[in-house]
N, C-alpha and C positions, 0 to 999 in steps of 0.2 A: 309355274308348272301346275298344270292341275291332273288328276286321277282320276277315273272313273272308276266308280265303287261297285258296279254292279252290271257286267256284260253280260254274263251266264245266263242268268235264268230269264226267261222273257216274262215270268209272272210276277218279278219284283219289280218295284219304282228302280226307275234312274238315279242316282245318287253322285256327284263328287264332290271332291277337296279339293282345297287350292292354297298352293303354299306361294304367295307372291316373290317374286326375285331372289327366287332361289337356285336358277341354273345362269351360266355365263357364257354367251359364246365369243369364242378368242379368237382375235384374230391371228392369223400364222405367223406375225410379224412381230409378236411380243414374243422376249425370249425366254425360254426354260432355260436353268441351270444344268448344266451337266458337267462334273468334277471327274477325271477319269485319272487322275495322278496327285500325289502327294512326294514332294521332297526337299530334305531328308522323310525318311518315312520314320523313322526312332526320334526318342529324345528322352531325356531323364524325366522323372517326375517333377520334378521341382517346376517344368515346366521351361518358358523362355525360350525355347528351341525356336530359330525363325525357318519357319517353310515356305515353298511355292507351291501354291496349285494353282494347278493348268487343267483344261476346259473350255468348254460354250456356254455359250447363254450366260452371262452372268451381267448384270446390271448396274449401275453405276450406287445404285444403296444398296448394297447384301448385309450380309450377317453371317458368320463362321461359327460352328461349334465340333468340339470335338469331343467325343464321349459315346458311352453306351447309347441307348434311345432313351433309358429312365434316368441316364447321367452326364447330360447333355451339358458342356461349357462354353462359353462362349469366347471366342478369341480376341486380340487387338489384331485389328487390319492397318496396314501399313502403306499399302499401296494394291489399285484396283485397277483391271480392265476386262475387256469382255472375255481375256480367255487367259487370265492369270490373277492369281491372287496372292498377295504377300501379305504372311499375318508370323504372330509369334502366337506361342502354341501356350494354353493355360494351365495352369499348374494341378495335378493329381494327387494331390496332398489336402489335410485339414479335411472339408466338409466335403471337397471332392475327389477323396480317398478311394473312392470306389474304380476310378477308371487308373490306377495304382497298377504297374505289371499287368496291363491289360491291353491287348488291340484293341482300339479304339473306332470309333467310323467318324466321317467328319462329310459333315451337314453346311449347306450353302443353301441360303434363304434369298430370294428377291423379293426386296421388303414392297416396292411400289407394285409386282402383281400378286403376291405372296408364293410364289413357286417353289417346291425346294426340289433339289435335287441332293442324293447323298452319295458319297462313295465309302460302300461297306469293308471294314477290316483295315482302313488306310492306316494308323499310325500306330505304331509300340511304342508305348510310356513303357519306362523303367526297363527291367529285366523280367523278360517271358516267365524264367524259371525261378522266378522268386516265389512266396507264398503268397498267396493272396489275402493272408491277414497276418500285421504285424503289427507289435508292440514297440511305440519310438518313446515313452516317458511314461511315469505317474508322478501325483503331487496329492498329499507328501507322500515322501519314502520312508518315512518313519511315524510311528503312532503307539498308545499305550498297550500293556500286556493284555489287557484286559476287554481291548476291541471297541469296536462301538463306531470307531472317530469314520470320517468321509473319505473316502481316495477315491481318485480321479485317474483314470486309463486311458492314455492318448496313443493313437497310431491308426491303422487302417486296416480295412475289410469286416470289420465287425457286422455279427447277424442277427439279430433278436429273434431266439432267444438262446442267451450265451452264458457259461458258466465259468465262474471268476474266483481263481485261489488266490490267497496274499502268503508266500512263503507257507504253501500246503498246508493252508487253515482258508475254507470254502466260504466266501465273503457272500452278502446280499447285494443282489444287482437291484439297484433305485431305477436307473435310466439308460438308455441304449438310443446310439448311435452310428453308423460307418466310420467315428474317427471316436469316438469319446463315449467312454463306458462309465458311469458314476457308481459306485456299490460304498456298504458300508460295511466294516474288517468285523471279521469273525473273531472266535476268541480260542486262542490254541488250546492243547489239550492241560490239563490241571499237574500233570505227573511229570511236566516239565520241570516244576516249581518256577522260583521267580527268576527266569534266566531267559535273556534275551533271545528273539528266533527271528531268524533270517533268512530268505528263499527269494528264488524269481517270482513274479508276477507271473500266472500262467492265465489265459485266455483261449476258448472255446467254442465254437459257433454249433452249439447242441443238435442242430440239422441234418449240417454235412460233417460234424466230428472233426474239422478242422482246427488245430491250434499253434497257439504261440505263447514262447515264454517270454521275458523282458525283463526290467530291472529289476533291482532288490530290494524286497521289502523286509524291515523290519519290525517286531512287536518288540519293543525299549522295557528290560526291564528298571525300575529307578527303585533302588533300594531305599527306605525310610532311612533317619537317622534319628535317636532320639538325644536332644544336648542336657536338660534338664528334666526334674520333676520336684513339685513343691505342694503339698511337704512332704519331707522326707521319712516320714513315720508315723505311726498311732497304735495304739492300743489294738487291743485282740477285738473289739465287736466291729473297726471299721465305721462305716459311714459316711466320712468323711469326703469333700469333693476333692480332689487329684486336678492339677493342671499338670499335661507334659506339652513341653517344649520341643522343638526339631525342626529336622529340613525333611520337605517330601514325604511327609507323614500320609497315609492313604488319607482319600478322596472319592468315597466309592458312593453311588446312588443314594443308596440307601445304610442307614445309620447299625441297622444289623449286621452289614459285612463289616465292621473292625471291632475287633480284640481286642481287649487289655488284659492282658493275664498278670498277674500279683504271685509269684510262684507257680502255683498251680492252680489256683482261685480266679474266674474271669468276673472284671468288673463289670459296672454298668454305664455304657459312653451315654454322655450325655450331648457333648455338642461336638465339631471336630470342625479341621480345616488343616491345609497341607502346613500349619506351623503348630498347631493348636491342640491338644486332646482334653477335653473336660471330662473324667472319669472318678463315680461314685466307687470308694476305697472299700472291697468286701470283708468280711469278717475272717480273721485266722482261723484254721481248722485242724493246724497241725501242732504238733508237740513242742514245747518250747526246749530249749537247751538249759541245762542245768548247773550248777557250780555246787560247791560246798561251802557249809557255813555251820559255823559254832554262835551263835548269838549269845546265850547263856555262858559261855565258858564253862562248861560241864565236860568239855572233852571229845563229847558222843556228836560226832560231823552229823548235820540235815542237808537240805539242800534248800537250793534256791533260784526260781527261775528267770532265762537269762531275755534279753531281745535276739530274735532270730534276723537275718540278713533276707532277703530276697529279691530276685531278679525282676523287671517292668521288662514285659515285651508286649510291643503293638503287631499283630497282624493286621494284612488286608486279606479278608476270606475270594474275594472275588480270583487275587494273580496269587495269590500266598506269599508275599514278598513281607517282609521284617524285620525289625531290629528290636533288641535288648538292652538294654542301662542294665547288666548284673549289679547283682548283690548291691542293687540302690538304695532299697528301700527296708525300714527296718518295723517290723513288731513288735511292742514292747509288753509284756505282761501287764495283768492289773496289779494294784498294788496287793493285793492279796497272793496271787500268785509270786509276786519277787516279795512275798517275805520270806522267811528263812522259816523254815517246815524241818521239825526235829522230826527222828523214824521213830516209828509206833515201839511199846514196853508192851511187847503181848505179857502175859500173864495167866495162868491158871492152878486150877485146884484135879489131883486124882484120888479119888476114894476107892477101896475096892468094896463090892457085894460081899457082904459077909457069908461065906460057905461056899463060894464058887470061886471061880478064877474069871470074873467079869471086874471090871472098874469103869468107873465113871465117871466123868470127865465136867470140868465147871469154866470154862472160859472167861476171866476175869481182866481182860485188857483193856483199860481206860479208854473210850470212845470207839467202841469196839464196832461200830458201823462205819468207821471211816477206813477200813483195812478190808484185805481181802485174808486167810487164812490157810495152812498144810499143818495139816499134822503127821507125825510120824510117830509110831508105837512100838517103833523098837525090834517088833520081829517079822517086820517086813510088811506091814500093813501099815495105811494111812487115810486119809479122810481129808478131804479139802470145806466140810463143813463148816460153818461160826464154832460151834459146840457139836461134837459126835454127841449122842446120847450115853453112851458104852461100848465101851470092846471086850470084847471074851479071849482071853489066853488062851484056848483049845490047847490041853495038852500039858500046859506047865506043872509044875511039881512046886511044891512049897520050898519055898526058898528061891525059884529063882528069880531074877531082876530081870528087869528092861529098863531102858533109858526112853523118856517122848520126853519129844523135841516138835514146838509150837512155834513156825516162822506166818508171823505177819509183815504183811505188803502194803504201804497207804496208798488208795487208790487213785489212777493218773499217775504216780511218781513210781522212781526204785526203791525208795527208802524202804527198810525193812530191819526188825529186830525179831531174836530169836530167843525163846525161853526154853528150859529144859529142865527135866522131874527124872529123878530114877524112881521105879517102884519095882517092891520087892512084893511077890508072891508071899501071902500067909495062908 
């Protein structure tokens, strides 16, 4: 074929192209394909349905397909002549899911002059009134609370771009296809706590707003268990490293989401694994429990402090799922503190001001920095000083009395002793 690039103007050059064999002429004797029936004209998707078409032209090597134009299948032929074709019909499922409850058109090829001829709207796959996206599975159906893991969406009509719930938690779509969706599971909301959640699969074709829901998906909550811990106690400053033992113990990314609380005190994990916890033992901060003790035989009960009990729980911060070993683990005082502590002999001296009704006061209780101090004066006044300076009687008359009463406290503990003076106005 060649062109001529320049008729018009008679004051440019002549110019053409030539595109070599590139037109054909046919003789009338080669046949065109013309398909003008299909039947049955229905068949399920799955496919297998055997049809006939009838027609012209059709040449002893054809090719059949049946699909949209952009989902084009190709059929088995079974038997051929020039004006009937017998084939089974290919299945609308998997990767070609798209011609799924859909009219189809089915396409006849003449392979030795490449001719085709189509007949448009010929077959219904499946059911008309079905949707045209559906969900047939996912894998897995189950996965942790915490998210993360891969699931796999199979069925048909899928559109990119599609939005994917797993049990109404909004998943990351990775990959999109007409039969197979890849995302990865979002992570439910936290106020759930650790308790398993379970929903359809719901799919979305963001375009046309089409969707479908499908199986059920779980987020598995798997409760921790703890069997052991060793060792079973220490002293108040801690330090110490902790192994606990258990089944399903967390497992999370990173080493900052689990917990060891020691009462109310959070340790510091050191290494972990779903059997394992390696956890730095923190220092007591609470008050130790107390008994009584007479060490002296003197009569006069002290006290003496005890080992406290406390609870090992492991969280996982990420699902908040946990368990406890109560009252496992114990604190023991240092040896100073479990010794037996007599209560304070407060003690003191009252002088009055000679010619007034002031007296004054000398606090004389043996280690007298280790108590805290009340005093009372008797007419209703008091002073939580070491030593008042002085109190003034305002008012009193000679002769009369008061009683002060000096109660010491030894600090940290209850113990407490109590001294008392009468003094008489002169």
């Amino acid at each position: 074929m060649t062109i001529n690039l320049n008729d018009t103007d008679p004051a440019q050059a002549q110019a053409t192209d030539t595109l070599p064999n590139s037109f054909t002429y046919v003789s009338s004797q080669i046949p065109v394909p013309e398909p003008v029936s299909v039947t049955p004209a229905s068949g399920p998707n799955e496919g297998g349905t055997r049809v006939t078409i009838r027609g012209t032209g059709f040449s002893n090597q054809v090719q059949v397909f049946f699909g949209r134009p952009t989902s084009l299948v190709e059929a088995q032929l079974t038997n051929i002549s020039a004006t009937k074709l017998e084939a089974i019909t290919p299945a609308a499922t998997g990767v070609n899911s798209a011609n799924a409850n859909s009219i189809v058109n089915v396409q006849v090829i003449n392979l030795d002059s490449g001719f085709t001829g189509t007949l448009t709207n010929a077959f219904q796959y499946g059911n008309a009134n079905a949707p045209n996206i559906q969900i047939s599975a996912i894998d897995p159906n189950l996965g942790p609370l915490e998210g993360g893991n891969q699931v796999r969406v199979f069925g048909q009509g899928f559109d990119d771009p599609v939005s994917v719930s797993l049990a109404g938690v909004l998943a990351d779509v990775r990959s999109v296809s007409g039969s197979e969706i890849v995302v990865r599971a979002g992570v439910p909301p936290r106020s759930n706590g650790c308790t398993s959640v379970t929903g359809p699969v719901t799919v979305t074709n963001i375009e046309t707003n089409e969707t479908a829901s499908g199986p059920s998906y779980t987020y598995e909550a798997i409760t921790p268990q703890i069997l052991s811990i060793s060792p079973i106690s220490s002293q108040r400053p801690g330090g110490a490293p902790m192994t606990i033992r258990g089944i399903d113990l967390p497992t999370p990314d990173n080493i900052e989401d689990i917990l060891v609380i020691f009462g109310n005190t959070e340790g510091t994990v050191t290494n972990y694994s779903d059997q394992q916890i390696t956890v730095t033992i923190p220092p007591f901060t609470g008050v130790f429990p107390t008994i009584d003790c007479d060490d002296n035989g003197d009569g006069i009960n002290g006290e003496q402090a005890v080992a406290v009990l406390v609870g090992i729980r492991v969280v996982d911060r990420q699902n908040g799922c946990n368990a406890t070993l109560a009252n496992s683990f114990a604190y023991e005082p240092t040896p100073d503190e479990a010794a037996c502590q007599e209560p304070p002999a407060p003690s003191f001296t009252a002088t009055q001001v000679t010619g007034t009704t002031r007296v004054r006061f000398t606090n004389t209780t043996p280690n007298i920095s280790e108590n805290t101090y009340q005093w009372s004066f008797g007419d209703g006044f008091g002073s939580s000083q070491q030593t008042p300076p002085e109190h003034d009687y305002t008012g009193a008359m000679v002769g009369d009395e008061f009683t002060i009463v000096l109660r010491a406290t030894k600090i940290d503990t209850t113990l407490t002793g109590t001294a008392q003076q009468t003094v008489t106005i002169e």
